[in-house]
Backbone as CSV, one residue per row, in Angstrom:
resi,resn,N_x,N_y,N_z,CA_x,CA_y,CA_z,C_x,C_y,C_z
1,UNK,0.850,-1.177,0.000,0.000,0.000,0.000,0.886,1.227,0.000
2,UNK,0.397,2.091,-0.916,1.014,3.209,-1.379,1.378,4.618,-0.239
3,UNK,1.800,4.832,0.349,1.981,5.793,1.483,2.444,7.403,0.926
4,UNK,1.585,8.417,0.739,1.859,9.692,0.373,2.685,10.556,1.506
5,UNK,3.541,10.566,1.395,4.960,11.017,1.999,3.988,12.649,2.217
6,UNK,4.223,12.936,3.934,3.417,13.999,4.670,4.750,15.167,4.152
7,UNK,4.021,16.567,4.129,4.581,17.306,4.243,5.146,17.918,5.525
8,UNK,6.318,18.399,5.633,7.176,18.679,6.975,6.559,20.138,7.879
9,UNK,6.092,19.718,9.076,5.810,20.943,9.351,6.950,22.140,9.423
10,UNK,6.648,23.657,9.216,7.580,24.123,9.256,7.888,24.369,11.203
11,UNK,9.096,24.274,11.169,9.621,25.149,12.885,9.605,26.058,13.018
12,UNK,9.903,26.663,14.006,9.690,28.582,13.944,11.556,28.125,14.406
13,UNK,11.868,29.041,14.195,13.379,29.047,14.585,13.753,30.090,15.894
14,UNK,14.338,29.134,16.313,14.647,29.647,18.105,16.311,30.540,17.957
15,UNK,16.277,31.264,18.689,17.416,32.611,18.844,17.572,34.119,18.046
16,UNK,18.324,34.503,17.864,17.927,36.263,17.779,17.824,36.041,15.558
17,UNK,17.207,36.870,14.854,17.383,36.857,13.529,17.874,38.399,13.394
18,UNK,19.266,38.164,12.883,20.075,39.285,13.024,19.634,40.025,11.407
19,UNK,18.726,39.636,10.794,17.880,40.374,10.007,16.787,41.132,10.583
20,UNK,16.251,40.952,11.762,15.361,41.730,11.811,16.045,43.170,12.834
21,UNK,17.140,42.404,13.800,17.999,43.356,14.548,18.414,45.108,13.514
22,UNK,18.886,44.270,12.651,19.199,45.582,11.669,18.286,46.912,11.627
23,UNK,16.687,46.294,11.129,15.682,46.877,11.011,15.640,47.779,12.217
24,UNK,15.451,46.770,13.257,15.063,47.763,14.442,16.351,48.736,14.727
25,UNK,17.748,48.584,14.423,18.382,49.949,14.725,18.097,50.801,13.284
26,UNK,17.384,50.438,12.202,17.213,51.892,11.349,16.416,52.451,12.201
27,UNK,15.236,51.883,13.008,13.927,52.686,13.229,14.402,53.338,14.040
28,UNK,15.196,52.677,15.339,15.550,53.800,16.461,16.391,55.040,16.296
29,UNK,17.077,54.773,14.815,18.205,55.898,14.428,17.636,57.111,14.072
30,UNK,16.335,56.657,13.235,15.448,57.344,12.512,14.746,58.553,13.685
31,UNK,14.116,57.683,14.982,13.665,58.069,15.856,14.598,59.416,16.764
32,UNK,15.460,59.017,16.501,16.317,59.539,17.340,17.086,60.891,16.953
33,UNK,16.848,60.689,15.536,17.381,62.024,14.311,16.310,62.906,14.511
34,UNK,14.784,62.673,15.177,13.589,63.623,15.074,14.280,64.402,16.146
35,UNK,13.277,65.863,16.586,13.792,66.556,17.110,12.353,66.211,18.289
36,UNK,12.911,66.652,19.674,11.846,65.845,20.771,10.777,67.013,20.903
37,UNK,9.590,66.640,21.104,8.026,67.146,20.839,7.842,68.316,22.081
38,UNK,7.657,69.974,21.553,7.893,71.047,22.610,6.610,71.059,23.709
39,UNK,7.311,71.053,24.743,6.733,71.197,26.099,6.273,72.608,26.685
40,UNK,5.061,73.125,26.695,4.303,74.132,26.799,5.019,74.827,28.503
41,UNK,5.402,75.934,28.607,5.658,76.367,30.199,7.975,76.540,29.565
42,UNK,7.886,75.401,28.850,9.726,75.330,29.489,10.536,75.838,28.111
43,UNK,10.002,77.144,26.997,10.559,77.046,26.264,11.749,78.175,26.584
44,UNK,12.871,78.385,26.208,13.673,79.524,27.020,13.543,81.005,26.353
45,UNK,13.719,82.124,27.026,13.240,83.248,27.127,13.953,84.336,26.157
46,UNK,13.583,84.914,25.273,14.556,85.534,24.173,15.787,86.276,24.831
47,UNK,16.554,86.675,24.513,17.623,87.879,25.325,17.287,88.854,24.665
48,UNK,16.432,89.071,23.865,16.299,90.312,23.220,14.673,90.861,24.082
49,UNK,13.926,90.034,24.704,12.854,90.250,25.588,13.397,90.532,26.827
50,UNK,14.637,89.619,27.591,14.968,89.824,29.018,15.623,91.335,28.942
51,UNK,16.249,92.255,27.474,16.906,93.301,27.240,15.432,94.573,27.725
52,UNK,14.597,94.189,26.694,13.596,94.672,27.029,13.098,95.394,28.451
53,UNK,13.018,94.199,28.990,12.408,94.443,30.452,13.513,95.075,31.301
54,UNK,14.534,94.502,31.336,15.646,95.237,32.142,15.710,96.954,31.797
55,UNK,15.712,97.215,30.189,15.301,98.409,30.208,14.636,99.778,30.973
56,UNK,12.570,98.702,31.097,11.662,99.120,31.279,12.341,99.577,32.849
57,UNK,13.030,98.382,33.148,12.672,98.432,34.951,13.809,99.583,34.967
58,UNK,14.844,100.043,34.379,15.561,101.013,34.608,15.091,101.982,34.206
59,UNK,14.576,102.754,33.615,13.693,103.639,33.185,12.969,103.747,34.034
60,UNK,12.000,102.819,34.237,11.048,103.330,35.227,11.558,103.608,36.416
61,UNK,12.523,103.584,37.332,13.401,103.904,38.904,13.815,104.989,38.667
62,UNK,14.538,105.319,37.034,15.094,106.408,36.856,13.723,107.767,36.624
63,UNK,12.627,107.235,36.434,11.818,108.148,36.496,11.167,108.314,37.299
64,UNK,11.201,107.075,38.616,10.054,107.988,39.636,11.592,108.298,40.335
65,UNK,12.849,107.886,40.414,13.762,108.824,41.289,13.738,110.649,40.980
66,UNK,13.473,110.894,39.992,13.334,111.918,39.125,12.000,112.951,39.720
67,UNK,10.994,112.037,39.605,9.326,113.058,39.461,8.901,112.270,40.413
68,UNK,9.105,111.772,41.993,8.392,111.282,42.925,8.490,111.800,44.201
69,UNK,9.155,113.032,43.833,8.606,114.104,45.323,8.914,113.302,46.549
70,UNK,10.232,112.729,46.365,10.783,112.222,47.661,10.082,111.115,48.201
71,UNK,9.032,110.459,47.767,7.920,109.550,48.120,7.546,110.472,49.104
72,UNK,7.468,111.653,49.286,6.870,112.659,50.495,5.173,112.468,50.483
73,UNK,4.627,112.594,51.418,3.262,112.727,51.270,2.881,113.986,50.916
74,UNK,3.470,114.510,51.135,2.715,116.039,51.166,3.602,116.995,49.651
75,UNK,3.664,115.847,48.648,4.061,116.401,47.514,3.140,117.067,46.495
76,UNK,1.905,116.120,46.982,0.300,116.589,45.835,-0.981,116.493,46.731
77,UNK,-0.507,116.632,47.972,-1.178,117.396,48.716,-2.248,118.263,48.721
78,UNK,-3.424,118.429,48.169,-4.303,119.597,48.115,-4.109,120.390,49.509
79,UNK,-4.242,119.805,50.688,-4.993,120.293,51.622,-3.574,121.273,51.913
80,UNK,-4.245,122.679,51.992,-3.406,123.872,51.648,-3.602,124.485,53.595
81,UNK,-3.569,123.595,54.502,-3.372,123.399,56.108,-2.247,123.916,56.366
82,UNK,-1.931,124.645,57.366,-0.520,125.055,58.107,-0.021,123.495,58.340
83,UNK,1.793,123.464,58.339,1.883,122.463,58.648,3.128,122.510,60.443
84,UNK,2.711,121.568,61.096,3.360,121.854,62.854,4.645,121.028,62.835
85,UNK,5.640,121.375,63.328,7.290,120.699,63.165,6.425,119.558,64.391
86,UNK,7.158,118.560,64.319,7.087,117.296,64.979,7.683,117.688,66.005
87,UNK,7.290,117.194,67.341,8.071,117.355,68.703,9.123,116.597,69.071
88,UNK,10.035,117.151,69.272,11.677,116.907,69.346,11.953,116.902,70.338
89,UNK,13.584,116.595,70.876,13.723,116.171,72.060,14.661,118.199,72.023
90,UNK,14.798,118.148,71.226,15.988,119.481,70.652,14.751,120.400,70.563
91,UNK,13.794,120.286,69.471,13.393,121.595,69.010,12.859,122.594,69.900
92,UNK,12.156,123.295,69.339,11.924,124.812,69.694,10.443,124.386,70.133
93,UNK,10.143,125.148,71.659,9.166,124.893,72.024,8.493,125.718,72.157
94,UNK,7.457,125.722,72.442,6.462,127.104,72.542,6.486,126.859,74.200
95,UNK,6.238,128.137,74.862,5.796,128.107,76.140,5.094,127.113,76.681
96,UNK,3.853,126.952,76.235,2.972,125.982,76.747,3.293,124.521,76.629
97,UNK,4.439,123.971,75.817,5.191,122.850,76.114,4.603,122.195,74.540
98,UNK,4.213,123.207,73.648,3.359,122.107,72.469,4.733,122.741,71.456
99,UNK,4.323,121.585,70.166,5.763,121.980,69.075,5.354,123.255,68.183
100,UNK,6.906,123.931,68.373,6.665,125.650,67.497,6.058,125.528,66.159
101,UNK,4.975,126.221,65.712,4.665,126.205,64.571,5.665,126.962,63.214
102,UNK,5.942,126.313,62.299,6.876,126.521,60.797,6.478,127.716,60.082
103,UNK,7.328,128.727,60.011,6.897,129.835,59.521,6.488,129.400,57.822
104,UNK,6.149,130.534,57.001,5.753,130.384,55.987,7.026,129.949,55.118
105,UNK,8.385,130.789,55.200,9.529,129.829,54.575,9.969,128.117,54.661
106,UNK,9.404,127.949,55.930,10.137,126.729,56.139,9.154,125.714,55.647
107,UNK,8.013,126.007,55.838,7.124,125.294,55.043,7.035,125.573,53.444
108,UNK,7.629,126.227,53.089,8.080,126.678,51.952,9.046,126.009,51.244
109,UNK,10.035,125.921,51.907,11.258,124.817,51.874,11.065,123.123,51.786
110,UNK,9.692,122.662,52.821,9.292,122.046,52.130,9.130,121.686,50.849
111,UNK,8.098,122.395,50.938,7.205,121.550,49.357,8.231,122.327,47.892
112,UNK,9.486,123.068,48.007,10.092,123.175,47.129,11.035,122.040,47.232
113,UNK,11.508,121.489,48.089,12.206,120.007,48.211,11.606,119.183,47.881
114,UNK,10.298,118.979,47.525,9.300,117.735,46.884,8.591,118.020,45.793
115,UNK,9.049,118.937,45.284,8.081,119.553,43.948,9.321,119.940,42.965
116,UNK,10.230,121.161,43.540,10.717,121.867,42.406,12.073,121.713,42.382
117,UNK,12.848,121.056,44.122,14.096,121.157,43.851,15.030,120.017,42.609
118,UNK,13.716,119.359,41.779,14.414,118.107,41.000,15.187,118.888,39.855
119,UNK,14.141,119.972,39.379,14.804,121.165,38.497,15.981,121.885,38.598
120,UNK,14.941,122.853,39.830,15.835,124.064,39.990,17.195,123.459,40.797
121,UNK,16.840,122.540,41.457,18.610,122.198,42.002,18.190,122.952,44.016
122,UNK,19.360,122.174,44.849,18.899,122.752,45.961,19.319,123.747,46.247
123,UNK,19.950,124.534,45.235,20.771,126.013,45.434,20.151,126.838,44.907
124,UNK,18.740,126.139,44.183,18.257,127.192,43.506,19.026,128.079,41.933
125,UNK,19.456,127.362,41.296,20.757,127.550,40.500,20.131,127.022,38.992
126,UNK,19.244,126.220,38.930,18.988,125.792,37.960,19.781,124.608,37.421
127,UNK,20.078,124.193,36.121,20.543,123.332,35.023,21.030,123.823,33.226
128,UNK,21.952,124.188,33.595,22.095,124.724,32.211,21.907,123.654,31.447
129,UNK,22.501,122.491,31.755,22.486,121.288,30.338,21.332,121.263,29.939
130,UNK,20.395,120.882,31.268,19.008,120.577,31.358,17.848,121.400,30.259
131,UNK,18.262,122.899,30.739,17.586,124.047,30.491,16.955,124.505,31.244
132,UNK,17.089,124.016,32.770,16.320,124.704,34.037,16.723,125.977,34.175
133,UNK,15.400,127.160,33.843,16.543,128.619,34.584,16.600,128.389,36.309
134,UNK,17.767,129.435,36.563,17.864,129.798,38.285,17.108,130.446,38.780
135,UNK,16.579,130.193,40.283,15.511,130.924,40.826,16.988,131.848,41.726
136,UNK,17.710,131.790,41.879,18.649,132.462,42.989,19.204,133.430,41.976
137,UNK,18.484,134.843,42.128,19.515,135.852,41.644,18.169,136.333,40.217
138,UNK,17.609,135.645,40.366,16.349,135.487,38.919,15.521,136.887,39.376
139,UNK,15.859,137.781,37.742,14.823,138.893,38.105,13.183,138.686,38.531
140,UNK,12.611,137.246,37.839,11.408,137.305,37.865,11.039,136.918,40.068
141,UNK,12.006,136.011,40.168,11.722,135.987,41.627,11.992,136.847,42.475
142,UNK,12.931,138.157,42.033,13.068,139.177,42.892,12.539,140.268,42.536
143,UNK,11.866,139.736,41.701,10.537,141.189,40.871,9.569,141.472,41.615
144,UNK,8.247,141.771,41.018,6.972,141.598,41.365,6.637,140.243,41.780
145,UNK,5.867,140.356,43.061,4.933,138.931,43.253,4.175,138.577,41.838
146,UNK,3.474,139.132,41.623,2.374,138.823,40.505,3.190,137.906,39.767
147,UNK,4.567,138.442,38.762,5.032,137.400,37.662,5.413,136.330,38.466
148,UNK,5.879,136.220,39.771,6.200,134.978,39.601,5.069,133.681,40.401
149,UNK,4.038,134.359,40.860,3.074,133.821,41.525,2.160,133.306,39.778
150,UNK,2.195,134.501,38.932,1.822,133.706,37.726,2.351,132.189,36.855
151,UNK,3.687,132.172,37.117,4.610,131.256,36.565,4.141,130.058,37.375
152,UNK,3.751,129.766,38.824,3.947,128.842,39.546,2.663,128.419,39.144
153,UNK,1.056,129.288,38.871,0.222,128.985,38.907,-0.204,128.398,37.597
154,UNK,0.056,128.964,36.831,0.118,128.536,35.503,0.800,127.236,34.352
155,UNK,2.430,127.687,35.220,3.503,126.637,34.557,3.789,127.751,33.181
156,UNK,5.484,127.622,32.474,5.878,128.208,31.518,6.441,127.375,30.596
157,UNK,6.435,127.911,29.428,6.445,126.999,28.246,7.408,128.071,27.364
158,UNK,8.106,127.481,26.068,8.853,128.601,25.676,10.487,129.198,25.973
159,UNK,11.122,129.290,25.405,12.051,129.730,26.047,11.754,131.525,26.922
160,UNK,12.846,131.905,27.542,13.372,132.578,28.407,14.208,133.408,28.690
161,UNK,14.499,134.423,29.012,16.315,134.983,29.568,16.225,135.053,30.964
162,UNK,16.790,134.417,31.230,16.945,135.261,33.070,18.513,135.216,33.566
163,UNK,18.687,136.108,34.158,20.397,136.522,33.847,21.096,136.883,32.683
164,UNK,20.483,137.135,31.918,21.278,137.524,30.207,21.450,136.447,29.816
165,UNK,20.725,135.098,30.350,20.865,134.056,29.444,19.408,133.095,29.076
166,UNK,19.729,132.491,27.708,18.355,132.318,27.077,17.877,130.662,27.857
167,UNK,16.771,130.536,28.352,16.595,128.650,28.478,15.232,128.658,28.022
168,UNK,15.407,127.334,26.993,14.060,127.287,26.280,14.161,125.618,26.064
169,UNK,15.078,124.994,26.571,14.520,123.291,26.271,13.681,122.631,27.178
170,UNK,13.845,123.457,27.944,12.605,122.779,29.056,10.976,123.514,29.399
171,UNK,10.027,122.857,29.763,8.869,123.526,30.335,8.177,122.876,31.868
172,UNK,7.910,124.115,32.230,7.659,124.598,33.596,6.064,123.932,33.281
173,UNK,6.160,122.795,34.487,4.338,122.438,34.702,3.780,123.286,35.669
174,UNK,2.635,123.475,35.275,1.290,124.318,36.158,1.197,123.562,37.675
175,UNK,1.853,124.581,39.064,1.166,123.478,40.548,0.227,124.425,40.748
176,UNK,-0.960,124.360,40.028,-2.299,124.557,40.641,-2.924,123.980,41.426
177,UNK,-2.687,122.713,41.513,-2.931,121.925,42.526,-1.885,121.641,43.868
178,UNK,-1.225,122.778,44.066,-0.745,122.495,45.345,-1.601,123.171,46.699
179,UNK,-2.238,124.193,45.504,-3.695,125.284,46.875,-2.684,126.107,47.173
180,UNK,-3.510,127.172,47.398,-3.365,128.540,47.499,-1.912,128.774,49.031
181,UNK,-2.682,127.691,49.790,-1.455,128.305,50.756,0.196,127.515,50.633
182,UNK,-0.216,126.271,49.934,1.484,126.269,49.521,2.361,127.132,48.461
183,UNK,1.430,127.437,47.347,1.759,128.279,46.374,2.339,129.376,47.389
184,UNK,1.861,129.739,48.536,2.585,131.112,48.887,3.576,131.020,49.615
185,UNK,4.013,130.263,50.413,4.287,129.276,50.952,6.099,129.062,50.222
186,UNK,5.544,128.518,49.287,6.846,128.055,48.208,7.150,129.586,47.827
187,UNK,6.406,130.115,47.008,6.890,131.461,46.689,7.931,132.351,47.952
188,UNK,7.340,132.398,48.771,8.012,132.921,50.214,9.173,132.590,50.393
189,UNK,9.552,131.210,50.376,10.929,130.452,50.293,11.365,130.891,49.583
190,UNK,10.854,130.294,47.798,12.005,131.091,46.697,12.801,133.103,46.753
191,UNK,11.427,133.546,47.282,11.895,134.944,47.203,12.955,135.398,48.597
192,UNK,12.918,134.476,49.470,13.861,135.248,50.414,15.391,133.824,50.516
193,UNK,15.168,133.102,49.842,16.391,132.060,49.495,17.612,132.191,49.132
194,UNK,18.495,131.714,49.174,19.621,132.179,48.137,20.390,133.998,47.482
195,UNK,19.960,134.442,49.003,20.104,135.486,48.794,19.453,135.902,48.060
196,UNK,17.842,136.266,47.726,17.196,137.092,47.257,16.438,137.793,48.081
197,UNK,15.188,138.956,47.484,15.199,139.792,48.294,13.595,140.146,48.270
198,UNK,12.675,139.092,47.235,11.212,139.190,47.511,10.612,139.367,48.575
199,UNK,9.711,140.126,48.585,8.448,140.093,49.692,7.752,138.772,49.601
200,UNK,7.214,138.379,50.865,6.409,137.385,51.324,4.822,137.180,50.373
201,UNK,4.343,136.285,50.034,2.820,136.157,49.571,2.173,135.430,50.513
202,UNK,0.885,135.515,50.677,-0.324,134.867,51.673,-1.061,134.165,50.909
203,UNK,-2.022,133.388,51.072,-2.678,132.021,50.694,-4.042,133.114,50.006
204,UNK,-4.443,134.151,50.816,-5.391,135.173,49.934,-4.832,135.851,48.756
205,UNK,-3.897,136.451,48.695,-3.057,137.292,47.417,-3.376,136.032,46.367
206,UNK,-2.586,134.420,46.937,-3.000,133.913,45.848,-4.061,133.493,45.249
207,UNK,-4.955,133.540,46.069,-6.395,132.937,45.885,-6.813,133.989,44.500
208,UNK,-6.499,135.058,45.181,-7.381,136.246,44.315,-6.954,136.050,42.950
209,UNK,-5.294,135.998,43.097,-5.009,135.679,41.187,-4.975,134.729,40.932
210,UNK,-5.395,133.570,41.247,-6.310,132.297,40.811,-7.303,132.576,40.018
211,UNK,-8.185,133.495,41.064,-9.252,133.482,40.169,-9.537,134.592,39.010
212,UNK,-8.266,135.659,38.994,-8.089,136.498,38.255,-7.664,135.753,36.976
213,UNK,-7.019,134.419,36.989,-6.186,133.830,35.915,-7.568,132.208,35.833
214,UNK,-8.399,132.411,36.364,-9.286,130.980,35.894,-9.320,130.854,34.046
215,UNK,-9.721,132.111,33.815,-10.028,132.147,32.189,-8.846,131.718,31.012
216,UNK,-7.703,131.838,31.746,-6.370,131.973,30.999,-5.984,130.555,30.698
217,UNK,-6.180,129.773,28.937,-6.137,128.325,29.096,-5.320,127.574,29.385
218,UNK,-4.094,128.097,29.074,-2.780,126.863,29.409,-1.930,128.067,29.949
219,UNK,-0.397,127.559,29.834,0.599,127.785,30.279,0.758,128.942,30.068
220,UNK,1.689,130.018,30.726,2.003,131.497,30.138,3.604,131.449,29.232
221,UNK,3.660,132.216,28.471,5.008,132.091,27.447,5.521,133.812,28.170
222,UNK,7.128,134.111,28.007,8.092,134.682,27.866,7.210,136.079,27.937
223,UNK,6.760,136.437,26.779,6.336,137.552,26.223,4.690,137.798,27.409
224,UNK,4.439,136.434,27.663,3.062,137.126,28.993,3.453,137.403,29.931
225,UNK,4.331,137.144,30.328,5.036,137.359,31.729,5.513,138.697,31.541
226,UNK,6.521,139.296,30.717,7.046,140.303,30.849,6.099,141.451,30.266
227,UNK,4.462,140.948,29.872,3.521,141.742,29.395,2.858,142.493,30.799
228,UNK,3.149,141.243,32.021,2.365,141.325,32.810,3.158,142.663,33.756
229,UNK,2.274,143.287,34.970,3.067,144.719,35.625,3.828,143.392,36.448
230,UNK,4.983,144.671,36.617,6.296,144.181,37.585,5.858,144.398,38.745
231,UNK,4.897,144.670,39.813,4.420,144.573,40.604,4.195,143.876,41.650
232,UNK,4.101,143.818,42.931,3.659,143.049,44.023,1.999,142.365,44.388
233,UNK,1.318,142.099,44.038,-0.047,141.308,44.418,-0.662,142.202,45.636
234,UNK,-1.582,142.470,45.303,-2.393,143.650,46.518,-2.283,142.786,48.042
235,UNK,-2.393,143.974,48.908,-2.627,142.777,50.618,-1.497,142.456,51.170
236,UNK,-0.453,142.107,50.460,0.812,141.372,50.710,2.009,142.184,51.465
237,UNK,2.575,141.610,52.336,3.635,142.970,53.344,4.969,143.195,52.396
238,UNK,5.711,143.843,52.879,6.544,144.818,51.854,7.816,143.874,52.449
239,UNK,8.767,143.888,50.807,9.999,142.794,51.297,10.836,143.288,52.465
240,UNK,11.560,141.965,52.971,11.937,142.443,54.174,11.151,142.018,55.397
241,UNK,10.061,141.219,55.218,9.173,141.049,56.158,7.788,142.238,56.712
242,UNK,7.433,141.890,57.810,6.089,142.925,58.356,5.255,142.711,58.022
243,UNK,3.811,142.890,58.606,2.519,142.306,58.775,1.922,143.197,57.178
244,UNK,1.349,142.927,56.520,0.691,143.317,55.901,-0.526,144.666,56.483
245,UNK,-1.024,145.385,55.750,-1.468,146.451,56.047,-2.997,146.447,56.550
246,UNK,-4.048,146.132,57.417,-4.759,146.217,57.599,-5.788,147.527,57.529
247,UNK,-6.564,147.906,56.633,-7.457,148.930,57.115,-6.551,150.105,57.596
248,UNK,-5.068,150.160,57.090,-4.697,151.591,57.296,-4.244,151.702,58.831
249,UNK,-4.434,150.068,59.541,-3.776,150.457,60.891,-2.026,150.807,60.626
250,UNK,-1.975,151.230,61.264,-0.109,151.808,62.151,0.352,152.960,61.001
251,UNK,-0.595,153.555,60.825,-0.463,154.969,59.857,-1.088,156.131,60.500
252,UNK,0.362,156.774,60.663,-0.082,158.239,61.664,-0.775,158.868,60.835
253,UNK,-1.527,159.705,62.043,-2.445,160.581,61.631,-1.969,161.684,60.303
254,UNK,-3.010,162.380,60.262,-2.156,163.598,59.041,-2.495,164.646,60.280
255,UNK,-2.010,165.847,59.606,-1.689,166.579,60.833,-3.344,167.580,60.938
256,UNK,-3.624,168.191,61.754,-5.478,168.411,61.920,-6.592,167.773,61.434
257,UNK,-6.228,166.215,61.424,-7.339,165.432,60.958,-8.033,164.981,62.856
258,UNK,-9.062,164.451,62.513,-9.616,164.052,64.090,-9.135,162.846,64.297
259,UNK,-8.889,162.625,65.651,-8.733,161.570,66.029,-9.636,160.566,65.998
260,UNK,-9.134,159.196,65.944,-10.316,157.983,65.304,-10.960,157.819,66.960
261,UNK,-12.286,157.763,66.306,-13.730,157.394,67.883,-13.267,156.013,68.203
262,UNK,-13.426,155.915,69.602,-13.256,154.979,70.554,-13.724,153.258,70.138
């Protein structure tokens, strides 16, 4: 009997097939040549952005060191209040044991140390580079009250001469908002400072040309100022100090006029 010879099963073959090994290092080579998939939060930071900001942050220190009124409180201040020296172990006392009240210069000295000395300088001297004129020796501060009580209230724009010399790169902002009694206050300081020789202003003188100047829209230029009289502001005591003039008190009689009723 005829026997049909079986076909051989095939084996699987046992140990590594260094044909397929090959394969798998193309794939991992392949894999490995990609570039790895970006992670949201960790990408690194331009140097032309970190330039940026370092900038900003210097700029900005350099500008509130500049225009931040000493971090003083009482730089924008409305409230136009007398202000009382703090009680000291040193200072000056009043009789009754309370702290001496700050004349109008020294409170004056103030708010020009938190407002104007970034300009004018603490000598009052100005900035030539800058274009700040000098308040020390400055006809307009040893002039008439009026021009320079106008300048403070207003702010100036424009160039200038003061001392026979011209400054016009800079402009003077309007402290209308410092109120009437620092405006006089500061003025008082500037005019008897640095060896100058202004009369004193009061918180009324300025009030009045406040409202003499409400209508006037912006800033005053060169030519308004020196349009304006060289004059002192009505009310106000004569340089040198002294009470201002009340109603004609401490003015002798004229000679056969009557004596004033009881």
């Amino acid at each position: 009997m005829n026997e049909t010879p079986s076909t051989p099963t095939p084996r699987s073959r046992q140990g590594m097939d260094y044909g397929e090994s090959a394969e798998v290092q193309e794939v991992h080579a392949a894999i490995q040549r990609e570039k790895r998939e970006p992670r949201v939060g960790l990408e690194p930071l331009s140097i032309w952005l970190i330039a940026i900001y370092g900038l900003a942050i210097f700029f900005g220190g350099a500008y509130l060191g500049r225009f931040s009124g000493s971090f003083s409180g009482d730089s924008l201040d409305p409230n136009p209040g007398p202000q009382t020296m703090k009680k000291t172990a040193g200072g000056p006392q009043q009789p009754g044991g309370g702290a001496a009240e700050l004349t109008p210069a020294e409170r004056g000295k103030k708010v020009f140390s938190a407002n104007c000395q970034v300009c004018h300088g603490p000598d009052g001297n100005g900035s030539d580079a800058q274009g700040y004129p000098p308040l020390a020796g400055s006809e307009i501060t040893n002039g008439g009250s009026r021009r320079a009580a106008m300048v403070v209230l207003k702010g100036l724009q424009g160039p200038i001469t003061v001392k026979g010399k011209q400054y016009g790169s800079a402009v003077m902002q309007a402290w209308e908002s410092l109120g009437d009694q620092k405006v006089a206050d500061v003025l008082t300081y500037e005019r008897q400072a640095w060896g100058n020789k202004g009369s004193p202003l009061t918180k009324e003188q300025v009030a009045a040309l406040r409202k003499e100047l409400a209508s006037h829209p912006g800033s005053f230029t060169a030519h308004d100022i020196e349009s304006a009289p060289d004059e002192d502001l009505p009310g106000g005591a004569p340089a040198g100090g002294g009470a201002p003039p009340a109603g004609g008190q401490g003015k002798p009689p004229e000679p056969g006029s009557a004596p004033p009723k009881p």
